[in-house]
KEVOMAR-191250 format. One line per 4 residues: number of its first residue (from 0); their letters; for each residue x, y, z of N, C-alpha, C. Coordinates in steps of 0.02 Angstrom, whole numbers, plus 50000, padded with zeros to 5 digits. Atoms other than C-alpha are relative to their C-alpha. Last residue first. Layout:
# KEVOMAR-191250
NUM) A) X Y Z X Y Z X Y Z ~ ...
***
This chain:
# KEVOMAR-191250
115) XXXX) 49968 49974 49992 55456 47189 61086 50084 50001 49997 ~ 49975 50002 49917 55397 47090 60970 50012 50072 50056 ~ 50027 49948 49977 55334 47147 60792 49996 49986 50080 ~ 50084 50011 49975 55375 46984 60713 49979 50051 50010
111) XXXX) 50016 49966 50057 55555 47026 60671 49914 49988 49985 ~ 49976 49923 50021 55592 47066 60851 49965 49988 49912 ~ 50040 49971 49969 55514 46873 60901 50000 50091 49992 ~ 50061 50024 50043 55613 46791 60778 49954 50063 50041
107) XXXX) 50015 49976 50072 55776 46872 60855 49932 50012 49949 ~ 50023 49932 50017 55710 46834 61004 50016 50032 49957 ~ 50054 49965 49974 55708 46672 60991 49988 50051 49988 ~ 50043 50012 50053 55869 46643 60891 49923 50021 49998
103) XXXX) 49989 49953 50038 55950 46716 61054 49953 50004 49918 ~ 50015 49942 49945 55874 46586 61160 50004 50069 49947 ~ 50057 49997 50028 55924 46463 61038 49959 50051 50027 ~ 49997 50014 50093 56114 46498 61025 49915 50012 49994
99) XXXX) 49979 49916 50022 56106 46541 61231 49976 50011 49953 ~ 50044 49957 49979 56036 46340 61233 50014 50081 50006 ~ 50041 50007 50040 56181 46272 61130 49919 50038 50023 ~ 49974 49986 50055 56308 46330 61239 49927 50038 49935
95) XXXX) 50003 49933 49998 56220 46285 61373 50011 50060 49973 ~ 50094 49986 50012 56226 46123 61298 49993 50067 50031 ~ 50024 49994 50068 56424 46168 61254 49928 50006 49990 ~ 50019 50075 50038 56469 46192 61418 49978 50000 49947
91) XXXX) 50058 50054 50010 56493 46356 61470 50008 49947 49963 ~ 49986 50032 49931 56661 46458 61500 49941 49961 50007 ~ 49958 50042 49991 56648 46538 61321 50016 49953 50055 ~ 50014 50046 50043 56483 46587 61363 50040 49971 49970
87) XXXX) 50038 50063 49962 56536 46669 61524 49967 49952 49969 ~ 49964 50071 49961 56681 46756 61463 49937 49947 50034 ~ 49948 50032 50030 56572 46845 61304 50027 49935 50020 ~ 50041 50052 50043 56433 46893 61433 50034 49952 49954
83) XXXX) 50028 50057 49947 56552 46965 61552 49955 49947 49960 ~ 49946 50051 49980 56631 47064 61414 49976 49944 50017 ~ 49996 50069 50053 56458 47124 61355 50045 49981 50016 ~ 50022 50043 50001 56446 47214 61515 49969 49944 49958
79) XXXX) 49991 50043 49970 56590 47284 61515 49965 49950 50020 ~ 50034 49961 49934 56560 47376 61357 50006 49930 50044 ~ 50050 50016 49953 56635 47293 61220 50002 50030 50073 ~ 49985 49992 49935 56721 47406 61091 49937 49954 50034
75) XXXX) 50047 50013 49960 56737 47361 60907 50027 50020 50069 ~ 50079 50009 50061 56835 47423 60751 49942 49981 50056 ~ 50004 50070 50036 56963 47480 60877 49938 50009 49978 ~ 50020 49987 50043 57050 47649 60965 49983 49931 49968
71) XXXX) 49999 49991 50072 57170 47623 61096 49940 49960 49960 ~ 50048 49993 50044 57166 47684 61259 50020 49986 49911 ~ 50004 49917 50045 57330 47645 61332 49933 49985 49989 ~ 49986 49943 49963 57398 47509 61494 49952 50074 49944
67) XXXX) 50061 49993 49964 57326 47355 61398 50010 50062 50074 ~ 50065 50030 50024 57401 47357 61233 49945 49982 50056 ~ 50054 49955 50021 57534 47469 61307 49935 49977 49989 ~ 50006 49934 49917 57622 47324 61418 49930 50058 49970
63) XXXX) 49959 49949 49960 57637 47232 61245 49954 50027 50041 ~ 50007 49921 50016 57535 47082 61187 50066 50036 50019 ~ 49970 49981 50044 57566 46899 61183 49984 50065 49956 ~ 50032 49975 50055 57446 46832 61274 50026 50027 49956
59) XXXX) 50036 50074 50021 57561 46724 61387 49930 50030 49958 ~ 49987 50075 49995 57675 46844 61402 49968 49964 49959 ~ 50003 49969 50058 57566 47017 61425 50046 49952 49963 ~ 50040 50018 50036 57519 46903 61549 50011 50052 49953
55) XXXX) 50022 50060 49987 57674 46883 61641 49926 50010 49958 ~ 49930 50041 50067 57738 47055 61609 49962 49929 49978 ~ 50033 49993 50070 57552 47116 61695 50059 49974 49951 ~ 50051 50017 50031 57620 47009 61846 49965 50026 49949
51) XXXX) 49985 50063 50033 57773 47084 61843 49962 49958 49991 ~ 49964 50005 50074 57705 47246 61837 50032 49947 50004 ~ 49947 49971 49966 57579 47220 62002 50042 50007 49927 ~ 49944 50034 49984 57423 47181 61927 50040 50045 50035
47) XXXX) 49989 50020 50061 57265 47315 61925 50068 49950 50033 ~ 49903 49985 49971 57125 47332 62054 50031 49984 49921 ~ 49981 49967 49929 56935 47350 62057 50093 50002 50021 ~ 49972 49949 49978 56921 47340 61877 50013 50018 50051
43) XXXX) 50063 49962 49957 56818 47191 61857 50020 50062 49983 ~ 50039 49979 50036 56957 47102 61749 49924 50041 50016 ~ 49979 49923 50076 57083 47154 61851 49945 49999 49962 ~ 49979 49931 50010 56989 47093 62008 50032 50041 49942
39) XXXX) 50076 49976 50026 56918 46931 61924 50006 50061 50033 ~ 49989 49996 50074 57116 46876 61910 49914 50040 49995 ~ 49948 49983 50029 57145 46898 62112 49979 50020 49921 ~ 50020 49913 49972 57000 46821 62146 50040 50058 49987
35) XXXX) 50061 49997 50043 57023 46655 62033 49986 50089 50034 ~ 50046 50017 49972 57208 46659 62093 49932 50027 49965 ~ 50051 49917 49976 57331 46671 61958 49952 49976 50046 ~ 50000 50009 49910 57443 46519 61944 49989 50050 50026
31) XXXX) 49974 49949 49960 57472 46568 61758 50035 49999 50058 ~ 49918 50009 50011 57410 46423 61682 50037 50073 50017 ~ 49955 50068 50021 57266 46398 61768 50053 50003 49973 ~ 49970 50030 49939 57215 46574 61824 50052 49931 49997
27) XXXX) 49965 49920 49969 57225 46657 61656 50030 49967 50061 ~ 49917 50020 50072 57134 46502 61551 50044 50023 50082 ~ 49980 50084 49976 56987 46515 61720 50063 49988 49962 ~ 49962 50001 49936 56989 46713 61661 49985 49917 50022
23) XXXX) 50045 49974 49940 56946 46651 61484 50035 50018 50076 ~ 49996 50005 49934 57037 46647 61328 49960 50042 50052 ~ 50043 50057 49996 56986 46641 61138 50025 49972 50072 ~ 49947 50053 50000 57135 46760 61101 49960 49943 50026
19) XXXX) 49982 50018 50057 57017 46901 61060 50054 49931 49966 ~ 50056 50028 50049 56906 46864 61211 50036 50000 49916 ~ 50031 50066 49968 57050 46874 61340 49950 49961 49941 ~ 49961 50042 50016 57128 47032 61250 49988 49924 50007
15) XXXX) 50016 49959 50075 56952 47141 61254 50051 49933 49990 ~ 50064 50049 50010 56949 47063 61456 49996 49999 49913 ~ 49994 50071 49952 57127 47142 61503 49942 49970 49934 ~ 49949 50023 50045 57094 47295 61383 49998 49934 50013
11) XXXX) 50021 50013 50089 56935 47320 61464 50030 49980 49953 ~ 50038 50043 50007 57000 47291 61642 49971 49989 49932 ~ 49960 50062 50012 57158 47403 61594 49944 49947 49996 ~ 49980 50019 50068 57039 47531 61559 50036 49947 49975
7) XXXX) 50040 49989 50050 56934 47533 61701 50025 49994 49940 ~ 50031 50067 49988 57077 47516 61832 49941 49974 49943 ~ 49938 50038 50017 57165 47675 61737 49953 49930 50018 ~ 49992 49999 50065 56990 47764 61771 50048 49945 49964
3) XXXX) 50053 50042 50023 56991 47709 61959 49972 49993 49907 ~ 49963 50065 49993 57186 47751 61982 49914 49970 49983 ~ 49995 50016 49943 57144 47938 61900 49998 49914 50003 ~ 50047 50055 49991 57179 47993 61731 50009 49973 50071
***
């Protein structure tokens, strides 16, 4: 597996762990003392920690090393660009919140209509 593959998987793990523990990269930086650029490179994939920084959040999420060094196998996979969608509606305000909610309801309605 090459260093841009590996970067790719940890970012998915990274971001997969973030959303199952109801944390956002802003959580990550703040109590960490991760920089915001820094922390939106792992989860991007363009780079990965150093190993005491992945100790440190395998830490404070309370995984193991593997759980975001391996491919492993789950009832769901988000593609990276549902991640992004995930952290950025957790990281919204609630009325924005609440507008996504209806947005989505929309087109729901609008699919069982004969929408596109």
């Amino acid at each position: 597996m090459g260093i841009t593959d590996f970067s790719k998987l940890f970012s998915r793990n990274l971001n997969n762990a973030l959303i199952e523990r109801g944390k956002t990269q802003t959580d990550l930086c703040r109590d960490l003392h991760f920089s915001k650029a820094t922390v939106s490179s792992w989860c991007n994939g363009t780079r990965v920690p150093r190993p005491d920084k992945m100790d440190e959040i395998c830490s404070y999420l309370n995984i193991r090393r593997s759980d975001l060094m391996e491919h492993k196998p789950t009832d769901y996979t988000f593609t990276d660009a549902e991640c992004e969608l995930v952290i950025e509606y957790r990281s919204a305000d609630e009325a924005t919140r609440q507008s996504i909610r209806r947005l989505l309801e929309y087109a729901k309605l609008i699919r069982e209509h004969g929408g596109d």
